[in-house]
Structures are given as C-alpha cells and as structure tokens.
GUBA-806947 format. One record per residue (C-alpha): residue number from 1; x, y, z. Coordinates in nm, 3 decimals. Example, Ala and Ser with C-alpha at 12.3 -4.5 7.8 and 13.67 -1.06 7.14 Angstrom:
# residues 2
i x y z
1 1.230 -0.450 0.780
2 1.367 -0.106 0.714
This chain:
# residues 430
i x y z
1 0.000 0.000 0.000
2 0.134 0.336 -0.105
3 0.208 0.642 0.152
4 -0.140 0.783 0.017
5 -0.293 0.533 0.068
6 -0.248 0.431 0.380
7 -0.573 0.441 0.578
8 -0.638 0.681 0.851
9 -0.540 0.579 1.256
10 -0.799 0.669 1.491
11 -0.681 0.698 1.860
12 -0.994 0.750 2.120
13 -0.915 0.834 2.434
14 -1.208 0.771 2.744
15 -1.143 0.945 3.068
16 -1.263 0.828 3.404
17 -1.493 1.009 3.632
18 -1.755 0.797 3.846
19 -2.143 0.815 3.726
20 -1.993 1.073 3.515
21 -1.925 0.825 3.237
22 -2.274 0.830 3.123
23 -2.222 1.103 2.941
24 -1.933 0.949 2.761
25 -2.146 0.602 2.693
26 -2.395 0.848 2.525
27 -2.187 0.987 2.295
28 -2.020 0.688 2.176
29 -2.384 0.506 2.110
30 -2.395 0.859 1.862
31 -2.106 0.745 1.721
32 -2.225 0.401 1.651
33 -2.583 0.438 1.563
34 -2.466 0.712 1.301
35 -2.166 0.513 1.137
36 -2.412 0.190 1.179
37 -2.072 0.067 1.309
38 -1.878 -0.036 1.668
39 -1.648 0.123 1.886
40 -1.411 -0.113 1.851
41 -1.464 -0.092 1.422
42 -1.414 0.237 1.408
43 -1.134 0.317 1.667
44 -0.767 0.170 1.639
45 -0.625 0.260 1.952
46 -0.749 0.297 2.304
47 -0.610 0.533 2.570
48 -0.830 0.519 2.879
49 -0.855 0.493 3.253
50 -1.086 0.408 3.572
51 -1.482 0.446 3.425
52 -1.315 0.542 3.064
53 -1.142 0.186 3.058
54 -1.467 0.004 3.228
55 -1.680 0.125 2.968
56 -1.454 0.105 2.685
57 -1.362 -0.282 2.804
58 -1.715 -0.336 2.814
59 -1.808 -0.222 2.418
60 -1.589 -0.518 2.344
61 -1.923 -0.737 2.428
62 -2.191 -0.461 2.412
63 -2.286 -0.214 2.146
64 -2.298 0.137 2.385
65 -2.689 0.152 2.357
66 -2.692 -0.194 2.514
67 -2.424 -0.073 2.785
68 -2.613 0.288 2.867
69 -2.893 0.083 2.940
70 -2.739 -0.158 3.163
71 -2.494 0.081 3.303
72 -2.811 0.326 3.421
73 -2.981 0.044 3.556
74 -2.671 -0.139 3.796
75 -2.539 0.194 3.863
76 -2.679 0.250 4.237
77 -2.502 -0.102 4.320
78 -2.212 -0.047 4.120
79 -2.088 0.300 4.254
80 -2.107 0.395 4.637
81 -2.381 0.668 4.713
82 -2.350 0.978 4.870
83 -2.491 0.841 5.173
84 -2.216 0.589 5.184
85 -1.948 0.884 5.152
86 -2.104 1.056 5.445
87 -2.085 0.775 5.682
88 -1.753 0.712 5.598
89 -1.702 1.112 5.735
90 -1.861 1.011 6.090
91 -1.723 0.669 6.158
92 -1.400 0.582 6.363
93 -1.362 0.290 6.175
94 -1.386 0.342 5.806
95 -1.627 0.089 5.593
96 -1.584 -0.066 5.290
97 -1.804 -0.085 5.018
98 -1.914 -0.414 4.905
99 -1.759 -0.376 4.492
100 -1.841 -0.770 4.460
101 -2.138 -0.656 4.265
102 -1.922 -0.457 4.020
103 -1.673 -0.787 3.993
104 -1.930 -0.991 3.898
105 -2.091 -0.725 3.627
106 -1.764 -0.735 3.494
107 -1.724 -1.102 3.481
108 -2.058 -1.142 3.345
109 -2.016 -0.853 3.035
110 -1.681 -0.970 2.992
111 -1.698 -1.330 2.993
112 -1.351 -1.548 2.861
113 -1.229 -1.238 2.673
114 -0.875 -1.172 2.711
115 -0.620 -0.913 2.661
116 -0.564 -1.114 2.287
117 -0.935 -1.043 2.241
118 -0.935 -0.710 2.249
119 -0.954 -0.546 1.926
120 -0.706 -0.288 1.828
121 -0.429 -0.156 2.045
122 -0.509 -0.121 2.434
123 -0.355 0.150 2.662
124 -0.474 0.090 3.020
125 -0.340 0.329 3.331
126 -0.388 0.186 3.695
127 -0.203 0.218 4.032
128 -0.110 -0.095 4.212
129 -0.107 -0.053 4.585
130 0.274 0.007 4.738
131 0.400 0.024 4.363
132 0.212 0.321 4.229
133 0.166 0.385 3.863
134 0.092 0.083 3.618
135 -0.025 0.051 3.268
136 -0.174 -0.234 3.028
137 -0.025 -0.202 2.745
138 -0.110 -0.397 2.368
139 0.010 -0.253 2.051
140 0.016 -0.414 1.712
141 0.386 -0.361 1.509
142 0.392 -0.298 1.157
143 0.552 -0.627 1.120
144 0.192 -0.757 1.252
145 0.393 -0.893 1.546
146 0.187 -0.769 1.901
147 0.355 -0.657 2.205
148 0.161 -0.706 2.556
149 0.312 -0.529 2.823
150 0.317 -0.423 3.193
151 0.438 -0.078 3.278
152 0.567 -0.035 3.613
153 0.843 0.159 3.742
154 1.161 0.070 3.685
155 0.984 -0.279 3.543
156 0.866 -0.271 3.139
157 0.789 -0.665 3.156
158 0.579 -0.884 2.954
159 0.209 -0.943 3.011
160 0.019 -1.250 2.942
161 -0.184 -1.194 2.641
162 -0.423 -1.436 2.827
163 -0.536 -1.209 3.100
164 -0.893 -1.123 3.170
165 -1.006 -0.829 3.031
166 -1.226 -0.860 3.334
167 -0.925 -0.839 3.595
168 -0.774 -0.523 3.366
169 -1.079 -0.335 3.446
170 -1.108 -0.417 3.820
171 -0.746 -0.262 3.841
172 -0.860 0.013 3.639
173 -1.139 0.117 3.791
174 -1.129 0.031 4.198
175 -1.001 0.274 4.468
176 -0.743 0.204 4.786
177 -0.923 0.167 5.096
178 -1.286 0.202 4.976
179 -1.344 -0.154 4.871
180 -1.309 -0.517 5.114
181 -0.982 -0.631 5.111
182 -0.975 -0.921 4.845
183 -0.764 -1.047 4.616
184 -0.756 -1.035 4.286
185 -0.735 -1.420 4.187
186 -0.510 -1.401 3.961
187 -0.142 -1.415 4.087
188 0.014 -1.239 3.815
189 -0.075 -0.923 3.983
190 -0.049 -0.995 4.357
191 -0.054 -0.666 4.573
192 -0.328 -0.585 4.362
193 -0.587 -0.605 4.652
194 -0.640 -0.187 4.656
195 -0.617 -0.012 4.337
196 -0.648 0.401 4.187
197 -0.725 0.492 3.866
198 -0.502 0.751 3.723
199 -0.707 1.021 3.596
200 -0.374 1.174 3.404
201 -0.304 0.903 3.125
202 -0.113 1.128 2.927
203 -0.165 1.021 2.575
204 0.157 1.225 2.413
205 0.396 0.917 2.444
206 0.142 0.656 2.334
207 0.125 0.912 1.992
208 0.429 0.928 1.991
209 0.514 0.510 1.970
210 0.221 0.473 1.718
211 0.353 0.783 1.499
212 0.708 0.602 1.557
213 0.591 0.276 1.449
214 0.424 0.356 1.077
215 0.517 0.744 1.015
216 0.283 0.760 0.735
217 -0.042 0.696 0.948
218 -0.301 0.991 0.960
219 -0.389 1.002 1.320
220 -0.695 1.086 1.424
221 -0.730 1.186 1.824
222 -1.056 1.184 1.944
223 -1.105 1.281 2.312
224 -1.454 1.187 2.430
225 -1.470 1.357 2.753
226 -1.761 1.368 3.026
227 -1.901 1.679 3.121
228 -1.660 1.940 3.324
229 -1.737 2.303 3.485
230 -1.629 2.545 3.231
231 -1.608 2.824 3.538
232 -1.395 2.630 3.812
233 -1.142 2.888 3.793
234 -1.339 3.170 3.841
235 -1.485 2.982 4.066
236 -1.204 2.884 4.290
237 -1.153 3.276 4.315
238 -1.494 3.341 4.428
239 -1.505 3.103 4.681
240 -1.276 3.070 5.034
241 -1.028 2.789 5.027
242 -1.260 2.576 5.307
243 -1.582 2.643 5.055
244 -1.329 2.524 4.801
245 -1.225 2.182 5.010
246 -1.593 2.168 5.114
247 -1.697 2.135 4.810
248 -1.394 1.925 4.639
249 -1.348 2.185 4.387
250 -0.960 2.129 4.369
251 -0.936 1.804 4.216
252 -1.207 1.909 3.992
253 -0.985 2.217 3.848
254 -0.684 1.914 3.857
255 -0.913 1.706 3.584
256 -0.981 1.996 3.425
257 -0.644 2.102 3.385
258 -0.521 1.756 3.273
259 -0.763 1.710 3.007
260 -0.653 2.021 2.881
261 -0.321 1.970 2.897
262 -0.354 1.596 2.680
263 -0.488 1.791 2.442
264 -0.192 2.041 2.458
265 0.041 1.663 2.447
266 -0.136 1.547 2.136
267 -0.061 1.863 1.936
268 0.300 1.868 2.058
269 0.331 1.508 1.881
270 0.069 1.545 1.544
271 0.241 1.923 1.549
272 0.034 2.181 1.447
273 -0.028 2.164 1.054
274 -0.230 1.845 1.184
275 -0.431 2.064 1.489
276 -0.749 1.948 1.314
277 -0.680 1.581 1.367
278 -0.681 1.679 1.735
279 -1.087 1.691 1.889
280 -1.268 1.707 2.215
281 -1.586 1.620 2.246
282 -1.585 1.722 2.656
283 -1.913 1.894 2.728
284 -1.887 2.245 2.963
285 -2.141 2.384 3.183
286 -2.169 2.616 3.409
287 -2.196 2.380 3.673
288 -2.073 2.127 3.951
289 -2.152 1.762 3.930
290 -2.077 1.466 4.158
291 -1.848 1.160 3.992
292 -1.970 1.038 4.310
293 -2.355 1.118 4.263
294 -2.582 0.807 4.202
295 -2.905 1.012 4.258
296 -3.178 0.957 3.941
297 -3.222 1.396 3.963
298 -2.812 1.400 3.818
299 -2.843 1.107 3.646
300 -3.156 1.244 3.444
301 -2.961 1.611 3.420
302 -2.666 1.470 3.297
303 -2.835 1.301 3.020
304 -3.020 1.601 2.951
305 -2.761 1.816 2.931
306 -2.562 1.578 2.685
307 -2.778 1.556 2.440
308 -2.826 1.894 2.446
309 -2.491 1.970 2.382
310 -2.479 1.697 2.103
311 -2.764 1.866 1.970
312 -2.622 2.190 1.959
313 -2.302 2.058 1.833
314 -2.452 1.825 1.515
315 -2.270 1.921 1.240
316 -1.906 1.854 1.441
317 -2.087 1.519 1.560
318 -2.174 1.411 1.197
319 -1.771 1.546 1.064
320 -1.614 1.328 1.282
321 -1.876 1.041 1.198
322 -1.797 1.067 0.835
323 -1.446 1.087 0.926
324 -1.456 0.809 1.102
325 -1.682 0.597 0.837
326 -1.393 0.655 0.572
327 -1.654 0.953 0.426
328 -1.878 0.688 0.355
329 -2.290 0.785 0.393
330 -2.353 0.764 0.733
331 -2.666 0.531 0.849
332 -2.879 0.802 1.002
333 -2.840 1.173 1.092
334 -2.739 1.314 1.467
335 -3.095 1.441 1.466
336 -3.234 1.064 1.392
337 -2.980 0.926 1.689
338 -3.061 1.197 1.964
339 -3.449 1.094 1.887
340 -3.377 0.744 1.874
341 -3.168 0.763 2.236
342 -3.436 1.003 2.372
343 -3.685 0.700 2.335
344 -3.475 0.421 2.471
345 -3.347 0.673 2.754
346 -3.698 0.779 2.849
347 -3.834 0.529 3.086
348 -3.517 0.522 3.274
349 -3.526 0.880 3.348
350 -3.648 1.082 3.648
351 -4.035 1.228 3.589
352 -4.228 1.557 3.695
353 -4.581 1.512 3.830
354 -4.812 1.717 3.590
355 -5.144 1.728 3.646
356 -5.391 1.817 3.336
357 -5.706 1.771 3.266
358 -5.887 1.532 2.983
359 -5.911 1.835 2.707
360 -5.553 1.934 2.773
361 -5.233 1.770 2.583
362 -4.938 1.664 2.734
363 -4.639 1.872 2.635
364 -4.374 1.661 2.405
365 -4.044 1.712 2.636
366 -3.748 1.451 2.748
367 -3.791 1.312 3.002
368 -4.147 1.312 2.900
369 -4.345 1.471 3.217
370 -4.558 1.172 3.510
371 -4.897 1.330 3.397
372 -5.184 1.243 3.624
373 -5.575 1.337 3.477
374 -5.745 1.528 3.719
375 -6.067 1.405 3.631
376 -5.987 1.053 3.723
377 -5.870 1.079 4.051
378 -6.070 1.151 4.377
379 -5.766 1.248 4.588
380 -5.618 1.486 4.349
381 -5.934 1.697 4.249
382 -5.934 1.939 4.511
383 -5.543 1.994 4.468
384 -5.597 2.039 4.067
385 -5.865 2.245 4.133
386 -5.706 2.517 4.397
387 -5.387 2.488 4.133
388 -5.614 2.562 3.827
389 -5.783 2.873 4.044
390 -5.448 2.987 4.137
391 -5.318 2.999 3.776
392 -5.638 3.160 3.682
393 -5.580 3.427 3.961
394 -5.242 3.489 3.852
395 -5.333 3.535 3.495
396 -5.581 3.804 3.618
397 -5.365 4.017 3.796
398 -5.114 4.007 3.498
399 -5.349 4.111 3.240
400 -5.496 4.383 3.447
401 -5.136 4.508 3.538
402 -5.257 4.482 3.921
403 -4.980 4.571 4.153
404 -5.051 4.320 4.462
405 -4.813 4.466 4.664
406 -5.007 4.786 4.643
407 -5.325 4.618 4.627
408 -5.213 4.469 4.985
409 -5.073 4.776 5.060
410 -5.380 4.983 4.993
411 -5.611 4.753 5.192
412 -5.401 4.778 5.492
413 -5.442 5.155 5.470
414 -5.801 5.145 5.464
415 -5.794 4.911 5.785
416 -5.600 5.153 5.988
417 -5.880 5.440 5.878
418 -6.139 5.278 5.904
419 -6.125 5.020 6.242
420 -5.871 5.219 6.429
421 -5.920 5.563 6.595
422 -5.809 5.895 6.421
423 -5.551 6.063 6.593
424 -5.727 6.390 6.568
425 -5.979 6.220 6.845
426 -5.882 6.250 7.172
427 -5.942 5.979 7.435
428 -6.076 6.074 7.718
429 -5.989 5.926 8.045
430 -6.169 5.736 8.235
C-alpha cells in the first residue's frame, strides 16, 4: 500500500470520572448508531482509565446503547452513594463498600475475553497498591507482530496476552481503601488487593510510539470527555479555600487542567499543521456535578444536558462520523440518533408530576413529564382544582397590570382608617 494510501489511525481516548461516564457512553452510542458501526470498528487505539477503561472494556461485548442501558440500571449497586461517603465522614472505623457486585458485572459482560481479544491496540493506566503507577499495554507492530506489556516503574515486563479483560478493568477502575480487602485471583498481579485509577493518562507518548511505528499513518485523536465546569477557575476565586475543600473543587480544576493539557500533548506530537486531527468532544457547563452522585435527579440532568450539547453541536458530531466511516454515507443523521436515544433513555429517566385535565395535551419534552388526569382521581381533584384557580388568579392580575403589593398595601391603609381611631380624636380618660 502506497504512503497515500495508507488508511487513517484513529486513537480515542475515554477518561474516568464515576457516574460521570454516562455522558461518555452516550456519545459513543452517537457514534455508533450514526456510522451503523462499533467502537471497537471504528477506533484503532485505546487510551483510557478508571470508568473510561470500564466502559470502553465493556463495548468489546456490548454495542454502547446496550451498555447505557445496563450501566443506568446497575449503577446504584455499582458505585457507592453519597450516603455511603457521608458515613464514611462520621465513623471511627472506616467501611468498605461491598464492589463484589461490580466484579461480577464485569465477569458477566466480559466473559472469557482476554487481553488477545481485544480489538485494536489497548492503553490501560492503573495504580497498584505500594507500587504506584501501572499501565496495560497492547500494541500491534507494523511487522503484525503484538507486544503485551506491563508498565511499572523501573519494570517494562511482559504481560500474558491471556489475562482477563475482566481483571484489567477491576485494576482500572477500583479505589485504595474504599473496597473489602480481596484479592484479585489471579497471581500475576499480587498486591493488587487496593487499586487508583489515574485520571492523568497522558496520551503524548502513546502518539508518539504509534507515529514512531508507521510514520505515514493519519492520526486521528478523538477525546470523548464527560461533562466538566467550564467556570472552576473563576470559581475557585470566588469562593474561600474551606468552601473550596468543602466542596472538592480542587481536584475538579486538577481534571480539568489535565484534560486540557492531553490535548496540549497530542498537538506537541501530530504538530500543528495536523491541529485538526486533534478533537474534544468534553461537554462544559456552568456547573458542579458529583463523579460520586448516584441520585436519578443528576443522572436524568446529565443526560439532559448531553444531548443537548450533542444537539447543539450536530454538524461537528456528523464530521467526525464521516471521518470516522472513511466519508462513507452515514446510516442516520445526529438528529435521527438523539431521537432514537431520547426513546430508549426515556423510561429510565427521572419524571415531573403534571397534572392536566382530559381536554388538555401533554407537552412533548425529554424526560417526558408523570402526567396524572385530574378528572380521574378523587384524591387529586381538590389539589388540581385550587392549582387551576391559582393559575387563573395569577393570569388576572397580569393582564390587568394589578400591583398586589399595592393592592395589599392599599387595603391595609383602609384598615387603619377605618377600624382604628383617628388621631385627631382625643381619648378621654376614664
């Protein structure tokens, strides 16, 4: 195959972040359903850690539809709650939280696949307990000859290619002295009992072998991203450094900054006439949310929100599909997906209680709204009925431009005049 035409390399690149992740699942089933083709088809390369490598681990078995729904529905038992969190604050003794749930998800969406079975090259960052940094490494020579490694400082040994994919993502994923204290069954990687995912798995180096290894690839770095607070700067200023702590606003900013700066690494390597390989599909708001939140109210807003911003950001959704489906046509628009998702996502979301009654239509929103007919329901009557008199009251004093302040105002005036004494009249004593 000639220099021109050697097909394109795409790198993705899946970062962790708790419950977070959802909003990365979401935009990878966009990806798929618009290409009419897999993660694992349409990607390469893999750089990812903690939920990034979970999920990513996982579309080796699941299409990401299949995996948003059963990641929304195992969620509560896969990640600790924020009532877990604040007991851990209060106790003497710390708990742990029972992850044998999550070990047997993974065993059960993972099955017998290996490290061999993974398509495309795998970069994996961990932390073993006592040893620090690790990383799973696969990559595919030009030579066709592939290379599975262990990264551990000052060890660069050789993995077995027949490890459980299963067993990569409990190392990826789990967190040193949150979970019981169990090995890992596999006695490759003894010590293994506590793990951290490393949130900073610089991707610059990994470019940098794969650019090494066939110089005429066109690489393609796609950064998925969550969803991070555009103003945690500003933020940080506004707020004291306890408020700060309080609220765990640091390590946010840290995340923030490291995505950033991976973006900032991949340039360095693809150098600039090649920026436009380089894209980040993070989503920023103007907001704080929990990695750590398993409520349905963030669950629902952060699926909201992403499709939102995939909405607003079509046409850059449906360039990188066609870049990534070789400019063939794509199966269905970003329009057709979002719809598509909205359905499937629906009944999994959080509701608000409307109440209507029969000659009144149900507004067409996502989530669509818990509507309960007035009509047909003894106990909510009289509640539908002072509601529908308050709106109508409200609506009144609008379109009359009635002041009720004043109105209130004026009324109390009257009272003084007309129940109370004047002060011209003089009491006489008794």
């Amino acid at each position: 195959m000639s220099k021109k035409e050697e097909p394109p390399h795409n790198v993705l690149q899946l970062h962790g972040g708790g419950t977070l992740v959802l909003s990365e699942v979401i935009k990878c089933a966009i990806l798929e359903m618009t290409t009419g083709k897999r993660i694992n088809d349409l990607f390469q390369t893999t750089i990812a850690d903690s939920g990034g490598a979970f999920i990513r681990l996982c579309m080796e078995r699941l299409s990401a539809a299949d995996l948003l729904a059963k990641f929304i529905t195992t969620m509560e038992n896969i990640f600790p709650s924020r009532r877990f969190y604040l007991d851990q604050s209060f106790s003497k003794k710390p708990k742990r939280f029972d992850n044998s749930f999550l070990i047997n998800q993974m065993k059960d969406l993972l099955q017998d696949l290996t490290f061999k079975d993974f398509k495309g090259n795998l970069f994996v960052g961990a932390h073993q307990h006592g040893r620090g940094a690790i990383s799973f490494e696969k990559l595919t020579m030009i030579n066709g000859q592939t290379d599975y490694k262990i990264a551990s400082y000052p060890s660069y040994k050789p993995a077995s290619p027949n490890t459980p994919l299963s067993i990569i993502a409990q190392m990826s994923c789990t967190v040193p002295g949150l979970y019981d204290e169990r090995s890992l069954t596999y006695p490759e990687y003894a010590d293994g009992t506590y793990l951290d995912a490393i949130s900073n798995q610089e991707p610059a180096p990994i470019l940098s072998r794969i650019k090494s290894n066939n110089p005429d690839w066109t690489i393609f770095f796609l950064q998925i991203g969550h969803i991070e607070n555009k103003d945690i700067v500003s933020t940080l200023f506004e707020k004291s450094v306890v408020a700060s702590t309080v609220q765990n606003l640091y390590p946010k900013y840290i995340t923030h900054h490291s995505h950033s700066a991976h973006l900032v690494g991949a340039l360095r390597i693809l150098g600039e006439d090649h920026s436009g390989n380089i894209r980040s599909l993070t989503t920023h708001v103007s907001k704080n949310f929990s990695p750590v939140n398993t409520s349905a109210d963030q669950l629902t807003e952060v699926a909201i929100i992403t499709l939102a911003d995939i909405e607003a950001r079509k046409e850059e959704y449906e360039a990188i599909a066609l870049r990534l489906n070789s400019n063939q046509p794509l199966c269905m628009s970003v329009e057709q997906a979002i719809a598509q998702l909205k359905v499937m996502l629906d009944p999994m979301m959080k509701k608000r209680t409307i109440f209507l009654s029969k000659n009144e239509v149900p507004p067409t929103a996502f989530p669509s709204p818990h509507v309960v007919w007035a009509e047909t329901g003894r106990l909510y009557k009289p509640a539908y009925a002072l509601g529908r008199l308050t709106n109508a009251f409200q609506k009144y004093l609008v379109a009359n431009n009635i002041d009720i302040c004043s109105a209130f105002h004026g009324a109390y005036e009257y009272g003084l005049k007309r129940f109370l004494p004047s002060p011209h009249h003089q009491i006489e004593p008794q």
